[in-house]
C-alpha positions as CSV (number, residue, x, y, z in Angstrom):
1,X,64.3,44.5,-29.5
2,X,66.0,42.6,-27.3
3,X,67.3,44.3,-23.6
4,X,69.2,42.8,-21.5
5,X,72.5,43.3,-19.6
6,X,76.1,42.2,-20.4
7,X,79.4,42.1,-18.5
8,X,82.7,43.5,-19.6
9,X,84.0,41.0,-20.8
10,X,80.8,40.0,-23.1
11,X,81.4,43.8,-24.4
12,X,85.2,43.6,-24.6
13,X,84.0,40.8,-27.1
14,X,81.9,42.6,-29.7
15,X,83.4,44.4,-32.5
16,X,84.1,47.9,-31.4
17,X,82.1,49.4,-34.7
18,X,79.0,47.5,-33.6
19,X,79.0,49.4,-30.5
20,X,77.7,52.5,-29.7
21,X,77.2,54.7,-26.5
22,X,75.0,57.5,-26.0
23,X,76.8,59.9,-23.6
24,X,74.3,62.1,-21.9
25,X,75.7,65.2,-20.7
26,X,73.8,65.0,-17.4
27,X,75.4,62.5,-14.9
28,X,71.5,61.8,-13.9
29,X,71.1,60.2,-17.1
30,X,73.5,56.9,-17.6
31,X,75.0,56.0,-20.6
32,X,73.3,53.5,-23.1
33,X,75.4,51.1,-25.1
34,X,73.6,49.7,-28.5
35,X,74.9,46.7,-30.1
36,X,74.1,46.9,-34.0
37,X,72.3,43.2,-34.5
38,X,72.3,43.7,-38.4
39,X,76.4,44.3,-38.9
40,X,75.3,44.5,-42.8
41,X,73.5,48.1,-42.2
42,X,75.6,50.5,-41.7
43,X,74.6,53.3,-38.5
44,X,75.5,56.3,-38.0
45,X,75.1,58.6,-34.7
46,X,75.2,62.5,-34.2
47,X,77.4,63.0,-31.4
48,X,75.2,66.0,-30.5
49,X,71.7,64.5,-29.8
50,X,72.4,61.2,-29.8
51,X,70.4,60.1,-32.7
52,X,70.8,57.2,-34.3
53,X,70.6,57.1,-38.4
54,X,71.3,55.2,-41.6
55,X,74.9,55.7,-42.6
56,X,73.9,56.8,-45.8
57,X,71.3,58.9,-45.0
58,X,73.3,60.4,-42.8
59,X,76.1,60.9,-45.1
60,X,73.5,63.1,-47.5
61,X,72.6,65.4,-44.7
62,X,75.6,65.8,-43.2
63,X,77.0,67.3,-47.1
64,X,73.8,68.3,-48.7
65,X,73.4,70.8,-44.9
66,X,76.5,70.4,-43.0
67,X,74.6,69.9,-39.9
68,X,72.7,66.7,-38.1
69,X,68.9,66.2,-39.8
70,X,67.5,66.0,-36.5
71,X,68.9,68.5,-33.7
72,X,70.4,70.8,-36.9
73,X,74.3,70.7,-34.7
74,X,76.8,71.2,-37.4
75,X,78.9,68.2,-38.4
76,X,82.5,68.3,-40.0
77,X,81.8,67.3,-43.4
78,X,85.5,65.8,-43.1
79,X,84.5,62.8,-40.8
């Protein structure tokens, strides 16, 4: 996997559903942005735990169970 930095504008420049950010709720923790390098798979990410998943596996758990398959949050089925 590549790390590395970027600058704003570098991230201005990437598609805005290729980004995501994990927001930790602790200010000791900084945010991490993820650039998806495989546009053609689709990623999901629980908003509770930060998880990252297929879209489509996602998509089962989220309507087979209502909640995330990892932490168990509950997810609106609606989204």
């Amino acid at each position: 996997a590549f790390r590395g930095e970027v600058d704003e504008e570098m991230l201005l420049s990437f598609r805005r559903e290729h980004v995501f950010v994990q927001k930790w709720p602790s200010s000791a923790v900084p945010w991490t942005w993820w650039k998806n390098m495989i546009p053609e798979l689709a990623i999901s990410q629980c908003s509770t735990c930060n998880h990252f998943f297929n879209a489509e596996e996602w998509e089962f758990a989220v309507l087979s169970k209502g909640c995330c398959p990892f932490c168990r949050a509950p997810q609106d089925v609606s989204e």
